[in-house]
GUKOLVEX-37756 format. One record per residue (C-alpha): z, x, y. Coordinates in Angstrom, 2 decimals, always signed. Layout:
% GUKOLVEX-37756
@pz = Z, px = X, py = Y
...
This chain:
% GUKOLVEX-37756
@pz = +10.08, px = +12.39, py = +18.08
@pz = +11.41, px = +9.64, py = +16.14
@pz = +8.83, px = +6.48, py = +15.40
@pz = +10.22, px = +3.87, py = +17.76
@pz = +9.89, px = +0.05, py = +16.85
@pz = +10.66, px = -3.04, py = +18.96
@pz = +13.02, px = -5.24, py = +18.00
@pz = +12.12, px = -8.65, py = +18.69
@pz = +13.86, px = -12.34, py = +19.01
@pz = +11.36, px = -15.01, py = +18.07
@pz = +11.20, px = -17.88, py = +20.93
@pz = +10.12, px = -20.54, py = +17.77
@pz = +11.70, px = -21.48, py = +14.89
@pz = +8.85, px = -20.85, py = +12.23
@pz = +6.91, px = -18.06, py = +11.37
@pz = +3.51, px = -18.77, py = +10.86
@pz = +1.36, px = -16.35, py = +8.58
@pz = -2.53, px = -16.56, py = +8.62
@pz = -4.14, px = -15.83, py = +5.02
@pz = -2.82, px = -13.81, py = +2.81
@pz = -0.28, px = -11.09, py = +5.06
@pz = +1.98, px = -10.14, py = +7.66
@pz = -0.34, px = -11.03, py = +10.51
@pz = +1.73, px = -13.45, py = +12.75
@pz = +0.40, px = -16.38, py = +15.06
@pz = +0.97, px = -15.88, py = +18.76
@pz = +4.34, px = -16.56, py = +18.94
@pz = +6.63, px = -16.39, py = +22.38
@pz = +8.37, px = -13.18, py = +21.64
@pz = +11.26, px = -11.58, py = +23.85
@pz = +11.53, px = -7.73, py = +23.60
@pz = +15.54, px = -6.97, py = +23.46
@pz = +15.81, px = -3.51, py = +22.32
@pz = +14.17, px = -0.78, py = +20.07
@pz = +15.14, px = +1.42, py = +17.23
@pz = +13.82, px = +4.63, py = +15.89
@pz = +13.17, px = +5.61, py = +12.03
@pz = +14.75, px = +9.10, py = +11.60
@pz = +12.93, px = +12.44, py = +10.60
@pz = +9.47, px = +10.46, py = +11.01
@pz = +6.99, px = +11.30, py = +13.45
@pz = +3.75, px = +9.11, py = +14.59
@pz = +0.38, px = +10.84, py = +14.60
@pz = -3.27, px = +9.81, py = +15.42
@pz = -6.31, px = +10.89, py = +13.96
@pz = -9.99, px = +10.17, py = +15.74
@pz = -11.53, px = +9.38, py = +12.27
@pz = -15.14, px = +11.13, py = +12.19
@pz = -16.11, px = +9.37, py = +9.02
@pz = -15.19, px = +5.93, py = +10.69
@pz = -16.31, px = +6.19, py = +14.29
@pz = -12.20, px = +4.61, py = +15.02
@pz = -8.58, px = +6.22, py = +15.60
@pz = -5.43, px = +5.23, py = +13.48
@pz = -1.97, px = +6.05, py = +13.96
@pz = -0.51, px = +7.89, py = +10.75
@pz = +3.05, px = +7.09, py = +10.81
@pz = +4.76, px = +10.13, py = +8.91
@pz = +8.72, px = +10.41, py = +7.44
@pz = +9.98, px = +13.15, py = +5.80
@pz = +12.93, px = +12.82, py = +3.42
@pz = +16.87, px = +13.77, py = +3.98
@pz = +17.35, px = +17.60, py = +3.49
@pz = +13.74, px = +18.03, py = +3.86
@pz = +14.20, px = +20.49, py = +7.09
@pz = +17.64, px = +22.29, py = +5.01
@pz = +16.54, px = +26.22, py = +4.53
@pz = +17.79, px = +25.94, py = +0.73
@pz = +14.84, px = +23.31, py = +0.32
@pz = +11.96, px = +25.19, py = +2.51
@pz = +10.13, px = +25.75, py = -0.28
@pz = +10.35, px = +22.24, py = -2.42
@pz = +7.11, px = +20.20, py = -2.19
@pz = +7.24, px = +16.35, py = -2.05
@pz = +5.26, px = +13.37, py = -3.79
@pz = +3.74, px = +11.10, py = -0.56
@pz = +3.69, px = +7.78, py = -0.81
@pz = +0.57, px = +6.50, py = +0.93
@pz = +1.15, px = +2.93, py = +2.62
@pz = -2.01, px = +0.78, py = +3.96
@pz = -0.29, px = -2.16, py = +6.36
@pz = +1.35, px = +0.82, py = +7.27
@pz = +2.97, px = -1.25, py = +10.97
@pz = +4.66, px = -3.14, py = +8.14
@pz = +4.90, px = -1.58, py = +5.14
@pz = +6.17, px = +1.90, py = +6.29
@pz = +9.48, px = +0.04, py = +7.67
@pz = +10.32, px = -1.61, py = +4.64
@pz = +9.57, px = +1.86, py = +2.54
@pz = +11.77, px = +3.70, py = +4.78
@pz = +14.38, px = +1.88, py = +3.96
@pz = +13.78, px = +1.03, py = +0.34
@pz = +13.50, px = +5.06, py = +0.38
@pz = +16.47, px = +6.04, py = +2.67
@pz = +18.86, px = +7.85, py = +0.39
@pz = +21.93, px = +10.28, py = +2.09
@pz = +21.88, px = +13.81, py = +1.16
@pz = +24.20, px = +13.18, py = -2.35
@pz = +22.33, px = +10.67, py = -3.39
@pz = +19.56, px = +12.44, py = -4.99
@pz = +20.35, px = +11.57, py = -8.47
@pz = +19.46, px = +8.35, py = -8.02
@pz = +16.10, px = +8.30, py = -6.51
@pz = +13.61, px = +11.85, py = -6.17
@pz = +12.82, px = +11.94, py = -2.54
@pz = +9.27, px = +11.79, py = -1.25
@pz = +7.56, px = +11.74, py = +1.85
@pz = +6.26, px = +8.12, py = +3.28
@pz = +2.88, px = +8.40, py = +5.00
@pz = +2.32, px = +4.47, py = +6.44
@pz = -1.16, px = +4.16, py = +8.01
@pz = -1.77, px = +1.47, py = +10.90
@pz = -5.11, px = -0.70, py = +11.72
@pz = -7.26, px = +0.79, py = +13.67
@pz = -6.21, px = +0.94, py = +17.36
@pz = -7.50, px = -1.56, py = +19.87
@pz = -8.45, px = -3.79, py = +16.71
@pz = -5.99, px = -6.81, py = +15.44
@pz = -4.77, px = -6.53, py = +12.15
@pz = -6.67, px = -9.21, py = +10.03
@pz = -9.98, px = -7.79, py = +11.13
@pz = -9.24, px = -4.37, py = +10.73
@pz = -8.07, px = -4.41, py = +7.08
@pz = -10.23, px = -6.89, py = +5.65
@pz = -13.42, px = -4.59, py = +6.74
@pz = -11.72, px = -1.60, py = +5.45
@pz = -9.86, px = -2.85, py = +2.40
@pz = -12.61, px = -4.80, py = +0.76
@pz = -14.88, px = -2.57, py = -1.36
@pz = -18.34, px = -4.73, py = -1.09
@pz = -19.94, px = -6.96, py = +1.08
@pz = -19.43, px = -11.12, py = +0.48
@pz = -21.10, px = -12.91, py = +2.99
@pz = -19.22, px = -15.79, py = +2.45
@pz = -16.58, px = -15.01, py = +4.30
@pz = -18.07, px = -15.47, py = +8.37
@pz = -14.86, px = -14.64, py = +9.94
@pz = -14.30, px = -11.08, py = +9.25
@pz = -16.82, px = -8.06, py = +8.38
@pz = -16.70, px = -6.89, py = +5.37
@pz = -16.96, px = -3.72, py = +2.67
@pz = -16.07, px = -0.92, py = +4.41
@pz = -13.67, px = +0.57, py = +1.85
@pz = -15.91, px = +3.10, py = +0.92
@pz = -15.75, px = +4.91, py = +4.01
@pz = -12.13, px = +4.00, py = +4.50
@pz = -11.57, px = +6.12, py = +1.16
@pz = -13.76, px = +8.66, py = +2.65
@pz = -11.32, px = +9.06, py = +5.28
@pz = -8.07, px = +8.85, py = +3.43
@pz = -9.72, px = +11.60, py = +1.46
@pz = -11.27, px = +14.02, py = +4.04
@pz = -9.03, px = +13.00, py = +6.81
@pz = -5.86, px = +11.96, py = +6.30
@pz = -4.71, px = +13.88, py = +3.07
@pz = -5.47, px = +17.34, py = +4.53
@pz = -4.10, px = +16.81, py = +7.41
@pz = -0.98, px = +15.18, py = +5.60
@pz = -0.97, px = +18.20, py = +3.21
@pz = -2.27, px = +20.59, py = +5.82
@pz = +1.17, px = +20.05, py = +8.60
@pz = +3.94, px = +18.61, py = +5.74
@pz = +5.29, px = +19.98, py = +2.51
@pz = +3.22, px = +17.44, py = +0.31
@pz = +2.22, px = +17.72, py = -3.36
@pz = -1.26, px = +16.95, py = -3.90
@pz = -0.67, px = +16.59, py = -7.90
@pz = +1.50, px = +13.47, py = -6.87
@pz = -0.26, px = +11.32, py = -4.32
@pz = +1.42, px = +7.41, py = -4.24
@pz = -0.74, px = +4.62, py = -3.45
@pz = +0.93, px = +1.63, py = -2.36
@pz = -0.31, px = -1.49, py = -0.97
@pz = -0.05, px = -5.87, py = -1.17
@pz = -2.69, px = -8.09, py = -0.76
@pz = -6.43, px = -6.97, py = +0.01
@pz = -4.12, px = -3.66, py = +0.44
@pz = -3.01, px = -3.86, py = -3.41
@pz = -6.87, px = -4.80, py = -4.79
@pz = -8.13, px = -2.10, py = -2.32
@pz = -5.61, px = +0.39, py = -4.52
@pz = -6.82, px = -1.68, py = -7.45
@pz = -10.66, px = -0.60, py = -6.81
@pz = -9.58, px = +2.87, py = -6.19
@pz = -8.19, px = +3.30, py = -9.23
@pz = -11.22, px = +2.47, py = -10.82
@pz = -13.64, px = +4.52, py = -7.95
@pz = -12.05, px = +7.60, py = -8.01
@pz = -8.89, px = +7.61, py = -10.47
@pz = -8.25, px = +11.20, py = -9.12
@pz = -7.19, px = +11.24, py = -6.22
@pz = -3.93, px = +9.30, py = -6.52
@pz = -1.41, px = +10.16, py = -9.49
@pz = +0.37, px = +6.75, py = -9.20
@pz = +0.02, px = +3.22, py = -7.33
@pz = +2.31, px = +0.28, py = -6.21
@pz = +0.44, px = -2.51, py = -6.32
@pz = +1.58, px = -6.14, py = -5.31
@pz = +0.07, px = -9.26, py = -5.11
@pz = -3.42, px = -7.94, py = -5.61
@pz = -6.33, px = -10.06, py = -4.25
@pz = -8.12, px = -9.88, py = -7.69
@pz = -10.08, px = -13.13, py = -6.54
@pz = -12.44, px = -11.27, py = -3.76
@pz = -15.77, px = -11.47, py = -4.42
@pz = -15.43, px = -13.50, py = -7.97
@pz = -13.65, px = -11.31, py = -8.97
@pz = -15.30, px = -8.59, py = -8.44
@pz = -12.56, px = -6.03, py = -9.29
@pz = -13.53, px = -6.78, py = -13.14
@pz = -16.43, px = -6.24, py = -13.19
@pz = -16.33, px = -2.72, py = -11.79
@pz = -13.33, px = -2.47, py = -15.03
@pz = -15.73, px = -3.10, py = -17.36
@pz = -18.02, px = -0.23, py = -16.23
@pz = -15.39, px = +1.95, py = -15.66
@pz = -14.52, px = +1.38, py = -19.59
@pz = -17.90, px = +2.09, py = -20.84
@pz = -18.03, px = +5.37, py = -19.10
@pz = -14.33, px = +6.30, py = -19.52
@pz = -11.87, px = +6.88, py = -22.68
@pz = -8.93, px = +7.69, py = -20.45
@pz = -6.91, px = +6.35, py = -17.46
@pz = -4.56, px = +8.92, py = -16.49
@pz = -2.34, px = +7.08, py = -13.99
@pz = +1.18, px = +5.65, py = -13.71
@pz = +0.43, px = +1.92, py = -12.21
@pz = +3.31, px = -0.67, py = -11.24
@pz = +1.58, px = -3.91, py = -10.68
@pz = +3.71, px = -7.01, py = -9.45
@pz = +3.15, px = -10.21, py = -8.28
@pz = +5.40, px = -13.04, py = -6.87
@pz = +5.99, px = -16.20, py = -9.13
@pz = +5.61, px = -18.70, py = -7.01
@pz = +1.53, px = -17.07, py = -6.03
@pz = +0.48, px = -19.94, py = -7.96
@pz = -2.28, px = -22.95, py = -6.73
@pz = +0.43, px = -25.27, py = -8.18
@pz = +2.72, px = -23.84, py = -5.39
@pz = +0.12, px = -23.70, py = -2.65
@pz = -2.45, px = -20.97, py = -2.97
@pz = -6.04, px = -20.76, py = -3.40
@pz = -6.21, px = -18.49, py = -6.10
@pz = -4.33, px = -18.05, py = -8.97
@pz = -2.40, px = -14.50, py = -8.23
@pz = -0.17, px = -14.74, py = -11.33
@pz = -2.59, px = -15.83, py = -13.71
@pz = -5.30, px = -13.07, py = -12.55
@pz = -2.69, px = -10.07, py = -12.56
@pz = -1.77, px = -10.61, py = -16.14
@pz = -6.01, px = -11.42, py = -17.38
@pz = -6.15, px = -7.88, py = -15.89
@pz = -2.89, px = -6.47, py = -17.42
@pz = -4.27, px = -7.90, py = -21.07
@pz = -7.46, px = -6.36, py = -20.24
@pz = -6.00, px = -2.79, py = -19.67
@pz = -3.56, px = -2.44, py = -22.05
@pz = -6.51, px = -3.65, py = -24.58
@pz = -8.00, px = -0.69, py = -23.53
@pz = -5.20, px = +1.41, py = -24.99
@pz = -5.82, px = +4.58, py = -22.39
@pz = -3.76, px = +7.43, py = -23.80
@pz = -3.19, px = +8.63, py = -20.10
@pz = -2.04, px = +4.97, py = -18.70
@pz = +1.57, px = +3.91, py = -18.26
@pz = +1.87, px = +0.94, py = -16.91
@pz = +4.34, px = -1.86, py = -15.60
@pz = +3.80, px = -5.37, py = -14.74
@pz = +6.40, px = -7.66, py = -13.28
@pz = +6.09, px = -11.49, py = -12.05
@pz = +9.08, px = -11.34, py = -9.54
@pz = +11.21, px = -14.23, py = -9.72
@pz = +11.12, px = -16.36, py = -6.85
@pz = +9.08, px = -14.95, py = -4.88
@pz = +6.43, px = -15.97, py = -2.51
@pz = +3.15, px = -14.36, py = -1.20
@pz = +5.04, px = -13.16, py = +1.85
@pz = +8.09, px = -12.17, py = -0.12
@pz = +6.46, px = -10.22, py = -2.63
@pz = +6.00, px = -6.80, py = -1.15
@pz = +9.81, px = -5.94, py = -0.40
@pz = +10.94, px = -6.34, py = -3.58
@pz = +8.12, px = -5.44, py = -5.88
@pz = +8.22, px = -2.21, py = -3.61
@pz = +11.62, px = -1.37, py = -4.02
@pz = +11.23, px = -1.80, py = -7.98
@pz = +7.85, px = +0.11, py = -7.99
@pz = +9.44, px = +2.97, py = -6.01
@pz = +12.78, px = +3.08, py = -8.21
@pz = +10.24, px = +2.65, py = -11.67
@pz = +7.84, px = +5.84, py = -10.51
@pz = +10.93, px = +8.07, py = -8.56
@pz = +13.68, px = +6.66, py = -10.19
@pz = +16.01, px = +9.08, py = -12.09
């Protein structure tokens, strides 16, 4: 069955994020109608290694079911904020069947907070790689065993029940969602072939995300990985935040390209215009079109 969404009409007249993403005060909302994103399915998996359940939110491309493409595997795009971030990816990704020379098709895999948790919560414990006490509000660190489950839980069953490549794993995610993929890609730079990163939380535990590059470059003489990094132009404390975003995603593009990794290709963009909350949409849809575009 189709993944159904509410559509919703919005009793104020502002929008009010909290932090850093896509987690909305409690505004009066109106439910009008709903909507369904074709050839997906929504899944949940009890999650051993985490003791919690998430909803996997699954979409196959168009022509995937056709019996002249049964045996054609598919690159997955993984998507953390997945209640968000797998609706704007299915559409960034929607291509009719003769359309394919534009854009290879791949299979979106969008995975939600945990259930009976709010969102905030839920992905600052499991996006943040390391404890920092400072922050009161929220637990923190548990991206370790989030990775554990991505790993041991959601990729075989993704790989186990759709036609997915393992060779071409996407990781895609903005915010404490885009340093999470940052940190991976440092952790374990094999299980993903390629990332989509935006607006990257470098600042999280001063910075802690360069310090783990550093070791990672005294151990390694390779990076084999295809990385899209963006960030919006206006992520600036000049226009309002607390960190500087744009000035801490190119310190770590200089850093990496000094490096000179054989295996890395990489892309960094500062997207015109655009805010924190802006960011993802559009760095997304250039991400997706740089790694699948033909």
């Amino acid at each position: 069955m189709p993944i159904r969404f509410e559509i919703v009409r919005i009793a104020q007249t502002a929008f009010l994020f909290i932090t850093s993403l896509f987690v909305s005060s409690a505004l009066a909302q109106e439910s009008e109608a709903s909507f369904f994103i074709n050839n997906s399915q929504r899944h949940e998996i009890a999650s051993e290694t985490l003791g919690r359940s998430y909803e996997v939110f699954v979409k196959t491309p168009a022509g995937y079911n056709d019996p002249e493409n049964e045996n054609i595997t598919y690159p997955v795009i993984y998507l953390n904020d997945g209640s968000y971030t797998f609706q704007v990816a299915s559409g960034v990704t929607h291509l009719p069947m003769g359309y394919s020379h534009r854009f290879e098709r791949a299979i979106l895999v969008g995975i939600s907070y945990a259930l009976g948790e709010k969102g905030m919560p839920s992905r600052v414990r499991d996006f943040t790689p390391v404890k920092d006490e400072r922050w009161k509000k929220y637990e923190t660190g548990g991206a370790p065993a989030y990775l554990k489950f991505l790993e041991e839980e959601v990729f075989p069953f993704v790989e186990r029940n759709y036609r997915a490549n393992p060779e071409r794993r996407i990781l895609s995610g903005q915010s404490l969602g885009g340093s999470f993929g940052v940190w991976v890609l440092f952790e374990r730079p094999d299980l993903f072939s390629s990332y989509i990163l935006t607006s990257p939380t470098l600042w999280y535990k001063d910075k802690f995300v360069f310090d783990l590059e550093k070791q990672f470059a005294k151990n390694h003489d390779d990076l084999k990985a295809k990385v899209y990094l963006a960030v919006g132009e206006l992520e600036t404390v000049e226009n309002g935040m607390r960190n500087a975003m744009v000035a801490q995603l190119l310190e770590l593009e200089e850093v990496l390209r000094g490096r000179n990794y054989p295996g890395l290709d990489m892309n960094v963009e500062v997207i015109s215009g655009a805010l924190h909350e802006t960011t993802f949409p559009q760095a997304f849809t250039r991400g997706a079109h740089w790694i699948l575009g033909r």
